[in-house]
N, CA, C and O atoms as a GROMACS GRO file, in nm:
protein
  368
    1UNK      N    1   0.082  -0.119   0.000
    1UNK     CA    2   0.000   0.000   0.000
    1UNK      C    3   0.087   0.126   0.000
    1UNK      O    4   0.070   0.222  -0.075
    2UNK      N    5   0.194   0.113   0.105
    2UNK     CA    6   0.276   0.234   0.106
    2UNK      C    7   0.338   0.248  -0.072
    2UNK      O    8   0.315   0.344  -0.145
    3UNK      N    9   0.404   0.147  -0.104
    3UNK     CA   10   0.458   0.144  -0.190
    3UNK      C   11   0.393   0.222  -0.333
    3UNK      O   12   0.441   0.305  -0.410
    4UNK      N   13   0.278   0.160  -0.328
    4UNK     CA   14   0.179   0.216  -0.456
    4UNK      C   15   0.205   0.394  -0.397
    4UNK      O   16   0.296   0.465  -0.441
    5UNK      N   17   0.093   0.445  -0.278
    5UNK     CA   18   0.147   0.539  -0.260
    5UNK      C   19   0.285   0.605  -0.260
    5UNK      O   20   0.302   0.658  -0.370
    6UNK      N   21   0.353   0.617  -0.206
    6UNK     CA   22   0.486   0.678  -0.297
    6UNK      C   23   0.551   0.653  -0.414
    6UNK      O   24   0.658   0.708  -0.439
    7UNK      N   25   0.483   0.556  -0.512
    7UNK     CA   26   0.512   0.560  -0.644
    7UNK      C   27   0.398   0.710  -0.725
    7UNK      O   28   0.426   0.783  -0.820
    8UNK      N   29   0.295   0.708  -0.654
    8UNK     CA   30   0.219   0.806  -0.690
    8UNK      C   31   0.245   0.921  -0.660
    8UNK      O   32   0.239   0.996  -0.757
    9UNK      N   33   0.283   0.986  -0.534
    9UNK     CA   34   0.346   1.084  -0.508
    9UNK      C   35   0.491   1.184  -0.587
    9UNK      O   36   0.528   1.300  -0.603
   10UNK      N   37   0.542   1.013  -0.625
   10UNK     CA   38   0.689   1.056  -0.646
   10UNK      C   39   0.619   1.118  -0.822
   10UNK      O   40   0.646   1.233  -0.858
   11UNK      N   41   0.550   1.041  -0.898
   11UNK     CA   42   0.497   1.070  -1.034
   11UNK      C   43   0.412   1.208  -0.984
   11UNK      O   44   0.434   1.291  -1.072
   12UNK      N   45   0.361   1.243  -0.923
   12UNK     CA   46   0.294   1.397  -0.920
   12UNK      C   47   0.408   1.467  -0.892
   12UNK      O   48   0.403   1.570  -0.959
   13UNK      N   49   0.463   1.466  -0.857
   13UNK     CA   50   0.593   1.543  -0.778
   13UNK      C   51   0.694   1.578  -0.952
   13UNK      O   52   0.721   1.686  -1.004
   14UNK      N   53   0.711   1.500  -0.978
   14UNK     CA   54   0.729   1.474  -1.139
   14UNK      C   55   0.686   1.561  -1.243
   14UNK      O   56   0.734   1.633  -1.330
   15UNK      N   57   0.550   1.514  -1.187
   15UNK     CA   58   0.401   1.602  -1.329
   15UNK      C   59   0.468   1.756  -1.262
   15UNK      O   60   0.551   1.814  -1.332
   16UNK      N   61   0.432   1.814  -1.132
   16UNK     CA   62   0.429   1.935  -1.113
   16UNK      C   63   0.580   2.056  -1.153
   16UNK      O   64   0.566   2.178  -1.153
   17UNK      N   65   0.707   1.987  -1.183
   17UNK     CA   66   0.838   1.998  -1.189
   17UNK      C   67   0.865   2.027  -1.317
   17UNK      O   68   0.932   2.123  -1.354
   18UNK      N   69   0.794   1.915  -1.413
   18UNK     CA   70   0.747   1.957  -1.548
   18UNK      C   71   0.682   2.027  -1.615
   18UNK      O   72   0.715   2.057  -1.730
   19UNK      N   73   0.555   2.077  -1.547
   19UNK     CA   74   0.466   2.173  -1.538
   19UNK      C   75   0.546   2.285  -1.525
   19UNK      O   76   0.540   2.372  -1.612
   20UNK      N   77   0.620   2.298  -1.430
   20UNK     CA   78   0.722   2.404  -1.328
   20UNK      C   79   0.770   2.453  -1.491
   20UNK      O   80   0.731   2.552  -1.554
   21UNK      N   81   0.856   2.359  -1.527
   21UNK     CA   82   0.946   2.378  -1.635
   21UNK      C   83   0.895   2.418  -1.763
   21UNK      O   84   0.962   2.485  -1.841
   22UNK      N   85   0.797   2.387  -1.782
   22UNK     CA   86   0.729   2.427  -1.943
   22UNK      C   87   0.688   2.564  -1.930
   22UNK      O   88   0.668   2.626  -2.034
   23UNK      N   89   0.672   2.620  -1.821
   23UNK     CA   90   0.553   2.741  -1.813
   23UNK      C   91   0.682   2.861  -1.763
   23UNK      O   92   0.677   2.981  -1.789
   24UNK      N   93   0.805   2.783  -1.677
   24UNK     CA   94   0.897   2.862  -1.679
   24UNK      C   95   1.052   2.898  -1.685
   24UNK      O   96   1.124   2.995  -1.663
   25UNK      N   97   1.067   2.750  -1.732
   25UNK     CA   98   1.211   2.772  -1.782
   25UNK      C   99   1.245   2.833  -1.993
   25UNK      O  100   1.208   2.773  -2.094
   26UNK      N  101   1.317   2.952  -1.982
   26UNK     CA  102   1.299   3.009  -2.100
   26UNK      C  103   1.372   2.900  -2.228
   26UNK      O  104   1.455   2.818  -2.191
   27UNK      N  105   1.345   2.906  -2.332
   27UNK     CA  106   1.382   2.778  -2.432
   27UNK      C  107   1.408   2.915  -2.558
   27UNK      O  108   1.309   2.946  -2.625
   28UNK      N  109   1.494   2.965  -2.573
   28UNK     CA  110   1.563   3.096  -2.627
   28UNK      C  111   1.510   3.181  -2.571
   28UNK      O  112   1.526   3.191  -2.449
   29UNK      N  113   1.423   3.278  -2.643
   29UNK     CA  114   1.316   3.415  -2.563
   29UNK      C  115   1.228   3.400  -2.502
   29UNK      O  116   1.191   3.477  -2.413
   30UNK      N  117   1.171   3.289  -2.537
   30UNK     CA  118   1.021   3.221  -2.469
   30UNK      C  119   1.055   3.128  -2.406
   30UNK      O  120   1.162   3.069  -2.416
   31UNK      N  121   0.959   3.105  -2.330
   31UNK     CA  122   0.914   2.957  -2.236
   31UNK      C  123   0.839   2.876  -2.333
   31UNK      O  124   0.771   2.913  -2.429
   32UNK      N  125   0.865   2.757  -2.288
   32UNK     CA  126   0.779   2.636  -2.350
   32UNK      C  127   0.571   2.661  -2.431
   32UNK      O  128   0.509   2.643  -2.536
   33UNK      N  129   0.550   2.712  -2.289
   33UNK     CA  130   0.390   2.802  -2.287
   33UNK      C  131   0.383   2.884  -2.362
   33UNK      O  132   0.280   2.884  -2.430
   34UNK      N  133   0.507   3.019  -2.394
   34UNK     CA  134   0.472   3.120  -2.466
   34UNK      C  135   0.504   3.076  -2.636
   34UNK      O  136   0.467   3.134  -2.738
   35UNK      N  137   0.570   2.976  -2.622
   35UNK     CA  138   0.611   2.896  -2.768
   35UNK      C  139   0.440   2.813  -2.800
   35UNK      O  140   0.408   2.811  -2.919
   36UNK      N  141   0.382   2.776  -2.743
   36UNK     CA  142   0.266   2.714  -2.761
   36UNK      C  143   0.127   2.807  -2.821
   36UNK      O  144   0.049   2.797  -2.916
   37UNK      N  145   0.146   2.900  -2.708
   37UNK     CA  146   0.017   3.014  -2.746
   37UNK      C  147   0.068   3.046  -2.836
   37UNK      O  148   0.016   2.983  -2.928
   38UNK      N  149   0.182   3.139  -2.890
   38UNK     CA  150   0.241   3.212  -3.041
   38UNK      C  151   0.161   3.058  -3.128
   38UNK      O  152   0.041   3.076  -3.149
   39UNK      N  153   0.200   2.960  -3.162
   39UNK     CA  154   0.174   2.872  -3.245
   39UNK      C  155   0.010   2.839  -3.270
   39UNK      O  156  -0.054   2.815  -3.372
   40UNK      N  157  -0.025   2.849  -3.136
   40UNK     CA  158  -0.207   2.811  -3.129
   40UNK      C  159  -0.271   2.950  -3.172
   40UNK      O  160  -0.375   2.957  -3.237
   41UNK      N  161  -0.212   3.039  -3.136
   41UNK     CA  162  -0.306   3.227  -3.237
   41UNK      C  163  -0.280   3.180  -3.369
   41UNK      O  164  -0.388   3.186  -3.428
   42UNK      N  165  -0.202   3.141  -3.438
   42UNK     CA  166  -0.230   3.143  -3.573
   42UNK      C  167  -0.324   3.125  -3.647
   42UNK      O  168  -0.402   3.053  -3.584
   43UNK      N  169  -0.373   3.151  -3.766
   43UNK     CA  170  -0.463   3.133  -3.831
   43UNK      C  171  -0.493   3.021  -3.870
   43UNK      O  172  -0.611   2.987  -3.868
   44UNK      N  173  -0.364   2.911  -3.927
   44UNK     CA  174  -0.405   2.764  -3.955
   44UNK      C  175  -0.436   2.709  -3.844
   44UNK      O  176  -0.528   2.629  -3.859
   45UNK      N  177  -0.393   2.717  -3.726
   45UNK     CA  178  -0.429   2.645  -3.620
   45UNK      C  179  -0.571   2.674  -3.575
   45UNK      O  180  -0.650   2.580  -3.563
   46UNK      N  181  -0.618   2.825  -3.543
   46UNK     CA  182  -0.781   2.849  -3.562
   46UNK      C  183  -0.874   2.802  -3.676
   46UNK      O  184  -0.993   2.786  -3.650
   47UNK      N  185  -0.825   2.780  -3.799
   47UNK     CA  186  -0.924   2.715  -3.886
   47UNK      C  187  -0.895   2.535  -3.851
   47UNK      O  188  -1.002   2.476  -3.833
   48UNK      N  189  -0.783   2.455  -3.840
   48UNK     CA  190  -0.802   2.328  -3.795
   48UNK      C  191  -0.888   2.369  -3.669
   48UNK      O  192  -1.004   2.334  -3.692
   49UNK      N  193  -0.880   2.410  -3.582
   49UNK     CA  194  -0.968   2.402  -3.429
   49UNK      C  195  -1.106   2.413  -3.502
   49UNK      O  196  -1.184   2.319  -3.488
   50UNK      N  197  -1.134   2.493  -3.559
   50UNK     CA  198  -1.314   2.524  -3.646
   50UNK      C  199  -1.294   2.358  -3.674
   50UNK      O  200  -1.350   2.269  -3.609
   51UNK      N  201  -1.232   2.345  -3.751
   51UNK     CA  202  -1.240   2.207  -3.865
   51UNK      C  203  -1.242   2.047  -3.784
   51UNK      O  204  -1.265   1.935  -3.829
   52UNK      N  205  -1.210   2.090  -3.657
   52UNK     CA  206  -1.194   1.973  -3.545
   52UNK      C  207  -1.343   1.959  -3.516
   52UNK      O  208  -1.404   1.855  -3.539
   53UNK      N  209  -1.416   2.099  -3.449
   53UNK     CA  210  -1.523   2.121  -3.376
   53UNK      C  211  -1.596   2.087  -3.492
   53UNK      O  212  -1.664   1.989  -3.462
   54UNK      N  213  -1.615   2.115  -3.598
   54UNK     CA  214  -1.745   2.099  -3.680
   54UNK      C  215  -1.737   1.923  -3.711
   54UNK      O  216  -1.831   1.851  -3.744
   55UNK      N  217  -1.622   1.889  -3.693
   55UNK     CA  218  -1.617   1.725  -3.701
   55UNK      C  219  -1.671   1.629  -3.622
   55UNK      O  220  -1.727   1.521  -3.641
   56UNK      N  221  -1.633   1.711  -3.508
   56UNK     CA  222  -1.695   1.637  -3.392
   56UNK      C  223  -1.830   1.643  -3.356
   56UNK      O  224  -1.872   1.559  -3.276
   57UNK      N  225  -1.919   1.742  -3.408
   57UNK     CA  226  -2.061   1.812  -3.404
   57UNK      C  227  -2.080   1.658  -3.519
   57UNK      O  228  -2.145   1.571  -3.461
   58UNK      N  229  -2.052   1.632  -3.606
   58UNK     CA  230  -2.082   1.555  -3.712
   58UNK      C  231  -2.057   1.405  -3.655
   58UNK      O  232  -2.138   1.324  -3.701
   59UNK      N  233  -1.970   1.355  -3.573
   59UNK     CA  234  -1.994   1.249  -3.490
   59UNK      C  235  -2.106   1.210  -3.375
   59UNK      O  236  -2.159   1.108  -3.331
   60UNK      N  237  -2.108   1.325  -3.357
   60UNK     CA  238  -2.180   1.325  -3.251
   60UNK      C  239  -2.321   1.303  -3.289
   60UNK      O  240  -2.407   1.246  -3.223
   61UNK      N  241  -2.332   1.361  -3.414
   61UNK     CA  242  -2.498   1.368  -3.440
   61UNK      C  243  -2.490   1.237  -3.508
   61UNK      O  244  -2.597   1.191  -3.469
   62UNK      N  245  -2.442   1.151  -3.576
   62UNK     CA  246  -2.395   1.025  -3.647
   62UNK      C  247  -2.420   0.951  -3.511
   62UNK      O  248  -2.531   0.906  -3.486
   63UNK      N  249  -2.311   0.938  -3.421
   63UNK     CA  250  -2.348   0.831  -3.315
   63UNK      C  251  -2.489   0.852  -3.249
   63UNK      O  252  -2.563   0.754  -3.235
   64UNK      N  253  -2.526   0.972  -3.210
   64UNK     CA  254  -2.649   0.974  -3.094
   64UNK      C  255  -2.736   0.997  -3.125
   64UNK      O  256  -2.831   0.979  -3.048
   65UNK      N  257  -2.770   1.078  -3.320
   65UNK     CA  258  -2.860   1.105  -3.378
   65UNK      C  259  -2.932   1.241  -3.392
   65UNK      O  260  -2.983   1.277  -3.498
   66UNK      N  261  -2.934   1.293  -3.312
   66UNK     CA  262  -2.933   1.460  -3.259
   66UNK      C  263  -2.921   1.512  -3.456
   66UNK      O  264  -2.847   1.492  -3.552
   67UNK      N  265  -3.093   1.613  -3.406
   67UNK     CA  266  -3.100   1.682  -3.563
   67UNK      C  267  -3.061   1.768  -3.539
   67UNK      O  268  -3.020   1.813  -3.646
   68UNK      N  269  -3.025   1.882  -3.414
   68UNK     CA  270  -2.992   1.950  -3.412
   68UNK      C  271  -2.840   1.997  -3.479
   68UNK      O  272  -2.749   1.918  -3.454
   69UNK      N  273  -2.801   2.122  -3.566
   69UNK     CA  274  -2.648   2.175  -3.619
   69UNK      C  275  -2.572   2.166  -3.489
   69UNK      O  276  -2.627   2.185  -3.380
   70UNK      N  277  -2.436   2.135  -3.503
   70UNK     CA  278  -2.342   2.146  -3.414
   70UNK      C  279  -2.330   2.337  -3.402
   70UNK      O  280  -2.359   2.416  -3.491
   71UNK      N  281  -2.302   2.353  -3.329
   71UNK     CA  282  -2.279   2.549  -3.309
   71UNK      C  283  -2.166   2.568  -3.335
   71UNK      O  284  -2.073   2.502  -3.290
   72UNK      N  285  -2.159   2.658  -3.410
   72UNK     CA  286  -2.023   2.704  -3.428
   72UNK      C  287  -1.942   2.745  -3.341
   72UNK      O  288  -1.997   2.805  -3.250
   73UNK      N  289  -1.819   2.736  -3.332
   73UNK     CA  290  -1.718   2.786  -3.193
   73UNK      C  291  -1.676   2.914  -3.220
   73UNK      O  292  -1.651   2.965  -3.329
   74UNK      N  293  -1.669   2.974  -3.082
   74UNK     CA  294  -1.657   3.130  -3.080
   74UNK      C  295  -1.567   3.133  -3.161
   74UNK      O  296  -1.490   3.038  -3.179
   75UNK      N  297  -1.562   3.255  -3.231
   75UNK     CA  298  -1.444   3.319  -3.335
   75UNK      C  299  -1.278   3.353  -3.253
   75UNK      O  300  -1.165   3.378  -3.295
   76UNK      N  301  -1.332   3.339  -3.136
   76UNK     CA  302  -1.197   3.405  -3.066
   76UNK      C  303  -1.150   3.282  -2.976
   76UNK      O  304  -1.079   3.293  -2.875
   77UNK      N  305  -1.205   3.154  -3.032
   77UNK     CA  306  -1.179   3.070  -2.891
   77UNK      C  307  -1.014   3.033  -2.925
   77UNK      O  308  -0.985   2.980  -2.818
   78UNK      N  309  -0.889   3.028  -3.005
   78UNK     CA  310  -0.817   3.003  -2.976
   78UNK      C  311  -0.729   3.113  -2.958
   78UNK      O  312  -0.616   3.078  -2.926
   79UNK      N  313  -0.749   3.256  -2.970
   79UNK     CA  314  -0.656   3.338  -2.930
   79UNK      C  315  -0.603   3.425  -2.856
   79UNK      O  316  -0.657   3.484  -2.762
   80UNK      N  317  -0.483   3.438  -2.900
   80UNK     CA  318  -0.396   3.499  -2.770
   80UNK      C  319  -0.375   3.670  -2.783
   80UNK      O  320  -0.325   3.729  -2.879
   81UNK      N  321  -0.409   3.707  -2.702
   81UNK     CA  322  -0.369   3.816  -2.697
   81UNK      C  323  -0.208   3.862  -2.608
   81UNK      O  324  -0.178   3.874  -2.489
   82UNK      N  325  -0.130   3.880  -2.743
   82UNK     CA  326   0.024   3.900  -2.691
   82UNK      C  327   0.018   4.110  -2.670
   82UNK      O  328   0.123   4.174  -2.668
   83UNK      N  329  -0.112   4.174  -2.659
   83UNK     CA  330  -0.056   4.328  -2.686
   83UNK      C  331  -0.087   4.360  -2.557
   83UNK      O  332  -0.093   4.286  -2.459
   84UNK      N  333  -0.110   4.502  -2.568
   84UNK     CA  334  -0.145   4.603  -2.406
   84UNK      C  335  -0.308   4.542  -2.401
   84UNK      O  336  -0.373   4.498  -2.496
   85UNK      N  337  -0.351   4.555  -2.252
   85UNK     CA  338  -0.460   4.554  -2.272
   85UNK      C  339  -0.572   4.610  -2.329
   85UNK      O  340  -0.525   4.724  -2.327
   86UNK      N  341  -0.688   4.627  -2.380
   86UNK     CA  342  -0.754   4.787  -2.456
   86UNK      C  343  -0.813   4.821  -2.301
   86UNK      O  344  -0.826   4.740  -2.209
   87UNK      N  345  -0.836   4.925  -2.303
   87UNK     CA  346  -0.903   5.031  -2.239
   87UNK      C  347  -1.057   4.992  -2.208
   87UNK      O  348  -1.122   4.983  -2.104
   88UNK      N  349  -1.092   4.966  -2.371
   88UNK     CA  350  -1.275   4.950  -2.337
   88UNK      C  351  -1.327   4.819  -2.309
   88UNK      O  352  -1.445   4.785  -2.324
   89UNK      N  353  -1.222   4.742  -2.263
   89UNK     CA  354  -1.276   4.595  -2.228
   89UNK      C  355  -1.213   4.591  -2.099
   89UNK      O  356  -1.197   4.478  -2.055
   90UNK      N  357  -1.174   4.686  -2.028
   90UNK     CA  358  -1.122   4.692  -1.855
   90UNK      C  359  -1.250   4.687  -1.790
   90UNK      O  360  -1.356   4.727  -1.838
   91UNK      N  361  -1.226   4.612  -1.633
   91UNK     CA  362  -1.318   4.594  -1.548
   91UNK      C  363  -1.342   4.734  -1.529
   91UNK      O  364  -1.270   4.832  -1.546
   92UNK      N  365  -1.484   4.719  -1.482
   92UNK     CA  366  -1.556   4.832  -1.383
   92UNK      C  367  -1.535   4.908  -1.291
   92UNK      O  368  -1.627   4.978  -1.247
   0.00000   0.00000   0.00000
């Protein structure tokens, strides 16, 4: 029992170190994370994400039958905003 437990511990301990490392050890100018978002704002990567979601709307209605259209995914769901913040979208 112990054993299982500290094999599990020692693997989270692991996950979190790696985590640690992707989000903040720099890999030239960027971190691992800021290398990911730059790549996921792009435009091919937002039209595959559309092209994923409308696929999966099309399985879904295939396996479970549902007449309902799959919805389209927000226009902004994969991007990053690398600028200043704007002004007219600040809290209250």
């Amino acid at each position: 029992m112990f054993t299982r437990l500290g094999r599990r511990a020692l693997d989270a301990l692991v996950v979190v170190f790696a985590v640690l490392g992707f989000c903040y050890v720099p890999l030239g100018k960027k971190t691992g994370l800021e290398h990911a978002k730059a790549i996921f704002a792009t435009a091919p990567a937002r039209e595959a994400a559309a092209e994923l979601w409308q696929a999966a709307g099309r399985v879904r209605r295939t396996m479970f039958g549902q007449e309902t259209p799959t919805p389209e995914p927000p226009p902004n769901a994969l991007v990053v905003d690398a600028g200043a913040p704007d002004a007219s979208q600040a809290w209250p």
